[in-house]
C-alpha positions as a printed Julia matrix, in Angstrom:
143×3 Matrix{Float64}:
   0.0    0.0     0.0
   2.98   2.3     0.5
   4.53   1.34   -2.78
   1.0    2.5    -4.25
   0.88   5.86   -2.57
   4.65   6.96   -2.65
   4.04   6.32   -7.0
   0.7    8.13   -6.87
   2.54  11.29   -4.88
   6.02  10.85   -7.53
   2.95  11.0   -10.23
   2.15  14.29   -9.42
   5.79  15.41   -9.46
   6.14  13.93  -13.08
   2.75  15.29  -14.56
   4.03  18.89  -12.93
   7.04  18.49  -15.11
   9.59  18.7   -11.55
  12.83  16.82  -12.21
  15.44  15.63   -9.54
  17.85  18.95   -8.88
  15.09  21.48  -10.09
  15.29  24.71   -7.68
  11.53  25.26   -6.97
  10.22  28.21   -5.15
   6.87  28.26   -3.55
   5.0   31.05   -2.84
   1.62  32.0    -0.93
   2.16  28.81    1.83
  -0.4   29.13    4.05
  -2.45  26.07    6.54
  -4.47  24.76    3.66
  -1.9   24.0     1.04
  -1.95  20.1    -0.37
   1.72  19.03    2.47
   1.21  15.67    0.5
   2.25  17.36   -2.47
   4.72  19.38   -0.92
   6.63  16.65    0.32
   6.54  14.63   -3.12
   8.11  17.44   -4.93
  10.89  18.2    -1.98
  11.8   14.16   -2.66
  11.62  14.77   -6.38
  13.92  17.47   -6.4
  16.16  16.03   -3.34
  16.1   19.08   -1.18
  13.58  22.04    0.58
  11.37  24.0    -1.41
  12.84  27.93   -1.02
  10.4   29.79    0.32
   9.09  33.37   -1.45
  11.67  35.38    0.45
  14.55  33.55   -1.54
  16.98  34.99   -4.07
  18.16  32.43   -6.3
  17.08  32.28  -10.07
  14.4   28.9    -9.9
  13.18  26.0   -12.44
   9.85  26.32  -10.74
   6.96  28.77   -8.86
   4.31  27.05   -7.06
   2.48  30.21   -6.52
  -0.71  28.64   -4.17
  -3.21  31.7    -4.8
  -6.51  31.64   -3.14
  -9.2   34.42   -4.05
  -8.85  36.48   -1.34
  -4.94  36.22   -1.73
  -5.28  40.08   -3.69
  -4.7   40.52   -7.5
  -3.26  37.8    -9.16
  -1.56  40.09  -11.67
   0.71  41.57   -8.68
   1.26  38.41   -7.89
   2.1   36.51  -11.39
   4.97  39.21  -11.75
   6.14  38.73   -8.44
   6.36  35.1    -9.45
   8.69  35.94  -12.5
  10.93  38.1   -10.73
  12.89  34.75   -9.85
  12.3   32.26  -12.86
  14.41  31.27  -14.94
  14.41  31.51  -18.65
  12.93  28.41  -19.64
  11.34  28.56  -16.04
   7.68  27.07  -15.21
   5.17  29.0   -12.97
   2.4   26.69  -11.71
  -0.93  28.33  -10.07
  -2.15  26.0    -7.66
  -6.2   27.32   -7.0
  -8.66  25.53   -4.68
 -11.37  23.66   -6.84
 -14.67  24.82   -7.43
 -16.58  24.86   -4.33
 -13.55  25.17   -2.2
 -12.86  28.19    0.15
 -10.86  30.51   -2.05
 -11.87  29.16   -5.42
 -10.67  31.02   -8.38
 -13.09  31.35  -11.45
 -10.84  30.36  -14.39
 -11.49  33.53  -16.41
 -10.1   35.39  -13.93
  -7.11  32.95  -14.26
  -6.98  33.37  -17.93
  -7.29  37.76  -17.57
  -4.49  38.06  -15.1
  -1.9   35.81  -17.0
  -3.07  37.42  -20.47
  -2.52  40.89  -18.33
   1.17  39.88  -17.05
   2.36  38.69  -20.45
   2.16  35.28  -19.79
   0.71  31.72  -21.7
  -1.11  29.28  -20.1
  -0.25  26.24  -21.45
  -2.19  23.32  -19.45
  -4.48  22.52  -16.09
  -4.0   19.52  -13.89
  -5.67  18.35  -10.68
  -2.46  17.95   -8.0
  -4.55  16.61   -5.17
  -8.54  16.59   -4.12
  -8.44  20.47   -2.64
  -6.3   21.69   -5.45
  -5.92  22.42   -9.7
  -2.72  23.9   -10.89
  -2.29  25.65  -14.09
   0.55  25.88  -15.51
   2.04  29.37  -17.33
   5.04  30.26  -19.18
   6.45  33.48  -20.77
   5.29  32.93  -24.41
   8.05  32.2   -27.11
   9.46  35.59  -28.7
   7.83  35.57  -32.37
  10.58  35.34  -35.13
   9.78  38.69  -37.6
   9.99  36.85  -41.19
  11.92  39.06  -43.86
């Protein structure tokens, strides 16, 4: 049974895209976050997840955002700040009919509004969806 649940939680890491030695930075912890989760990226990656006060340039943003977290355009530049180039930033909402649920639309404004793509949605646990968003591709000008 163990076996079953440590490859469900390694699942999530792989479906998130995480690979062992990413740097992953999570912002917006708070009580209700998905710790199941947490921990099966942290073993994915072989090390802490830095918390939103660090520094260093990261593969990854979990950015938990709940809707009474503020505007999520603030906060989807905040999240850049630190990425790396080819980086990943990975809204983690609470699922309709959740406390805090986030109405996809206004998902979809705020990371058309901070210059961002959305490029797929996953469900991470039963609380929680995460969408994932990337800066979009730099369009080659044809001569």
């Amino acid at each position: 049974m163990v076996a079953a649940e440590d490859a469900g939680k390694a699942g999530v890491a792989d479906r998130l895209g995480i690979e062992p030695g990413n740097v992953v930075q999570e912002i917006g912890w708070d009580e209700d976050v998905d710790d199941d989760l947490r921990v099966a990226i942290e073993e994915r990656i072989g090390g802490d997840l830095l918390d939103e006060d660090a520094d260093d340039v990261v593969d990854v943003v979990l950015l938990w955002w709940r809707d009474e977290d503020g505007d999520l355009v603030d906060g989807l530049v905040d999240a850049t700040t630190p990425l790396a180039e080819d980086g990943v930033i990975w809204v983690l909402t609470p699922k309709t009919g959740r406390s805090g649920y986030v109405e996809p639309s206004d998902i979809a404004e705020a990371v058309s509004t901070a210059g961002l793509a959305q490029t797929s949605n996953i469900n991470v646990s039963a609380d929680w969806s995460a969408t994932r968003l990337v800066a979009p591709k730099s369009v080659k000008v044809k001569r």
